[in-house]
C-alpha positions, -999 to +999 in steps of 0.1 A: -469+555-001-471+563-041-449+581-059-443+589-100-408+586-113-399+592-153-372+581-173-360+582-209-326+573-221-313+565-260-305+537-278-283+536-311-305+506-329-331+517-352-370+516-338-381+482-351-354+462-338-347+480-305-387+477-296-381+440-300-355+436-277-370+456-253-401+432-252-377+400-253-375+398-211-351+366-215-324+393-235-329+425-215-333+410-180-292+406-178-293+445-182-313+454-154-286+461-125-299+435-098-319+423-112-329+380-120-347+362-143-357+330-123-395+323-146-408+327-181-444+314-181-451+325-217-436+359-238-456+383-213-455+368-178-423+359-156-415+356-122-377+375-105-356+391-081-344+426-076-319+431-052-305+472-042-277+475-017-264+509-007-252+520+025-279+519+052-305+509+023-311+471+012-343+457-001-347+420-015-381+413-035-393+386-053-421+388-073-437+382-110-446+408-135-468+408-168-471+430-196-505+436-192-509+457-227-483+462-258-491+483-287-468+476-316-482+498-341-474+530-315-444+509-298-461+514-264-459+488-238-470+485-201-459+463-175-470+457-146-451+445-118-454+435-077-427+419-055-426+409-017-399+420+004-378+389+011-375+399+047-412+403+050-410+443+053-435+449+030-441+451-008-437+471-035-461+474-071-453+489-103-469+502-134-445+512-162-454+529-191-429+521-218-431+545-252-401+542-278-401+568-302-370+576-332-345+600-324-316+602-352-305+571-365-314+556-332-346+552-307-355+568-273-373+550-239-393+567-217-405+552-188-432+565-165-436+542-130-459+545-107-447+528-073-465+517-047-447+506-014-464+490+018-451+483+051-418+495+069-403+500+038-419+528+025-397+549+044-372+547+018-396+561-004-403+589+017-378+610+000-393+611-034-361+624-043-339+590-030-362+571-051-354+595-080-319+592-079-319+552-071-339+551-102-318+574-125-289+550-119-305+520-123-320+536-161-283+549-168-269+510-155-290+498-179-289+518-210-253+514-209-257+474-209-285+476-232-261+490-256-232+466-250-258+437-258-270+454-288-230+460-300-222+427-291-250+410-314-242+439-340-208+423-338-219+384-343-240+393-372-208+404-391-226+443-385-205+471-406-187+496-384-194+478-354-174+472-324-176+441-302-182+443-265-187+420-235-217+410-224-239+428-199-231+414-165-248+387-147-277+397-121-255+415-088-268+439-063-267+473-076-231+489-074-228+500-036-209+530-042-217+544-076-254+541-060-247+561-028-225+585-050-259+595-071-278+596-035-250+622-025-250+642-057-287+644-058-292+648-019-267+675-020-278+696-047-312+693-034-301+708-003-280+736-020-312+745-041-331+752-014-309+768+009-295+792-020-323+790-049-344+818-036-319+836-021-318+871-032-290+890-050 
């Protein structure tokens, strides 16, 4: 089961330096809700776990990743990623497209992923649009700790206007409820498109 999920979010640091922390695994891998850095083998391949826990969902992988091709000039990056279910359920591989681009005084991320899932559980991915919202949060989780570790080194370096903030929190399962809440909302209004999208005046 394949499926193509795209996301972009901002990022108040200016092009250059927010490219380089997005291509420091070590710095960003705190911001990834559920996720674990447990591997560096050199600057482009490690080795982690990704845990997401909502409701009657839960899936466990471990697995390595690489960034199998990085363009500075263009600031265009792909990774490539594949993980095991830890409960033997099946596995999961990713290709991510990363492309950074200005927007104000700060940068944008898009990501475009193309998932692959094996065994029993690709019926989660069934619902292209589960898989959508799961990954919305998870993009929004992260941009928000993404900017607490670029405010927080902002603030070390003695940065002008700059606020201090906490760190990004260590590697959890995915917030159980805000998680479901975003399955609701996205479920929901799914469900209310159809039913009253076409429906005539």
């Amino acid at each position: 089961m394949g499926m193509r999920i795209t996301n972009s979010f901002a990022v108040q640091a200016p092009p250059d330096k927010a490219w380089t922390i997005l291509l420091d695994v070590s710095r960003i891998a705190p911001c990834v809700p559920g996720a674990e850095l447990t591997e560096m083998t050199d600057a482009t391949h490690f080795k982690g776990r990704a845990r997401v826990k909502a409701g009657p969902i839960e899936l466990s992988f471990s697995g390595q990743a690489e960034f199998a091709e990085i363009d500075n000039a263009n600031r265009k990056a792909r990774l490539i990623a594949k993980g095991n279910d830890t409960k033997g359920r099946g596995n999961a591989t990713a290709t991510i497209d990363f492309e950074l681009v200005p927007e104000g005084s700060g940068s944008r991320v898009t990501a475009s992923t193309d998932l692959t899932m094996t065994g029993a559980i690709a019926q989660y991915g069934r619902g292209t649009g589960v898989m959508n919202d799961i990954a919305n949060h998870i993009t929004a989780a992260f941009a928000k700790n993404l900017e607490a570790l670029l405010a927080e080194e902002r603030a070390d370096t003695g940065g002008a206007n700059d606020v201090a903030s906490a760190p990004p929190p260590k590697a959890a399962p995915i917030s159980a409820f805000a998680l479901l809440g975003a399955m609701l909302r996205g479920f929901f209004g799914r469900l209310l498109g159809r039913l009253f999208g076409g429906a005539k005046p």
